[in-house]
C-alpha positions in Angstrom: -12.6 -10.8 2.5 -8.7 -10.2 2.6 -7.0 -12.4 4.3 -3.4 -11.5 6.1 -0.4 -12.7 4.1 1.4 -16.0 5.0 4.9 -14.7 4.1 5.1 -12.5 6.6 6.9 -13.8 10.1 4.8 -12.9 13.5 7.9 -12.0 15.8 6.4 -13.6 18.8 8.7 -12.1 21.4 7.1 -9.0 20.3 3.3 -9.6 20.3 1.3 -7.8 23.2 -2.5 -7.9 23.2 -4.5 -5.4 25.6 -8.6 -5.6 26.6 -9.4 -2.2 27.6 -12.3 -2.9 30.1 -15.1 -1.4 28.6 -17.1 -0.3 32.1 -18.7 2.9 33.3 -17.4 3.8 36.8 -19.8 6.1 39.2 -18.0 7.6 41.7 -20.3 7.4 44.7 -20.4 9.7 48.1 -19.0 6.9 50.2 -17.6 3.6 49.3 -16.6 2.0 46.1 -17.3 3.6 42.5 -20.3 1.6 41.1 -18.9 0.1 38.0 -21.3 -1.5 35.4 -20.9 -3.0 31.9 -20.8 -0.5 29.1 -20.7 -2.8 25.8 -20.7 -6.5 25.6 -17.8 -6.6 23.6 -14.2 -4.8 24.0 -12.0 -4.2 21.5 -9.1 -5.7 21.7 -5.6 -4.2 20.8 -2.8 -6.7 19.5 0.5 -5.1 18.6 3.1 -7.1 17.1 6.6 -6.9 14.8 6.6 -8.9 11.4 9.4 -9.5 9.7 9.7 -9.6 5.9 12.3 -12.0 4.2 12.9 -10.2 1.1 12.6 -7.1 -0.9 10.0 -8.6 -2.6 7.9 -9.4 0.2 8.4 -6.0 1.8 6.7 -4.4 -1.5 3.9 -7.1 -1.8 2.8 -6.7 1.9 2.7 -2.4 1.3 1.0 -3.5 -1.9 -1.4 -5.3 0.1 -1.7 -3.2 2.6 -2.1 0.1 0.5 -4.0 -1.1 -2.1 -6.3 -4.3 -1.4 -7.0 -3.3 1.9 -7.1 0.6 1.2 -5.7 0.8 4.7 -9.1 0.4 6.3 -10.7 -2.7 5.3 -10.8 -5.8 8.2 -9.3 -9.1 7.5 -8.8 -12.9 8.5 -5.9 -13.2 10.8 -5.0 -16.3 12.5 -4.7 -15.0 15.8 -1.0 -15.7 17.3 -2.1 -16.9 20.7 -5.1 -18.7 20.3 -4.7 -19.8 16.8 -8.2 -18.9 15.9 -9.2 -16.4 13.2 -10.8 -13.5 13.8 -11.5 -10.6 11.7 -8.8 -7.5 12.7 -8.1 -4.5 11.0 -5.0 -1.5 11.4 -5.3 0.7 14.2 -5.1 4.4 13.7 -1.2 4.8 12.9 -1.0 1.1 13.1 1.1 0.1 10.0 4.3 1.4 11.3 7.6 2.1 9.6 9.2 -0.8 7.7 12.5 -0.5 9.0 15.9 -2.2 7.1 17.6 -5.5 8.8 20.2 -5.6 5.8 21.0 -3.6 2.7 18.0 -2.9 -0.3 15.5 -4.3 2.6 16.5 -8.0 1.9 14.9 -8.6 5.3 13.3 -6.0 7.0 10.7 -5.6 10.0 7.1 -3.6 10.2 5.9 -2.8 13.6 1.6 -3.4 13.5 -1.2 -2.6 15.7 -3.7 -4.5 15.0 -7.4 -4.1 16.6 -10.7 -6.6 16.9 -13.6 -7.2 18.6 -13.4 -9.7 21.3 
């Protein structure tokens, strides 16, 4: 299994993880909406900006991206919170633009959404 690359720099000012709840909500006559479990597990949204040191690095981590991963494979991440791995993939639309800090991309940011099972 693929792992994510070490060169890239988790921005952690910019990480945000969501748990969408996962529940089925019955709206009832009178009173409260019964609301019961619908999986056991949710899957969890982490977003987060990386930022690329070189040129180089900004090509290998496409590379990777486009070609070892062919965009839909999961891989190890070490999760930036918790430290633990868990297995994550790219959201829909969740490689976003690698944007220029300095001229030729010798540093430049990627905006991610990553998603996993939690």
């Amino acid at each position: 299994m693929a792992a994510f690359p070490s060169y890239p720099e988790i921005l952690s000012e910019t990480v945000r993880e969501a748990f969408p709840p996962s529940i089925v909500r019955t709206e009832m006559e009178r009173g409260l909406p019964k609301q019961r479990i619908e999986n056991t597990k949710v899957l969890a949204k982490l977003s987060m900006t990386v930022l690329l040191m070189s040129a180089a690095d900004v090509s290998a981590f496409v590379t990777w991206y486009l070609d070892e991963l062919q965009r839909v494979a999961e891989f190890d991440l070490a999760h930036p919170r918790t430290g633990q791995v868990v297995k994550a993939r790219f959201a829909p639309d969740g490689f976003g633009e690698v944007k220029a800090e300095v001229k030729r991309f010798g540093r430049a940011t990627c905006a991610l959404e990553l998603e996993y099972l939690r």
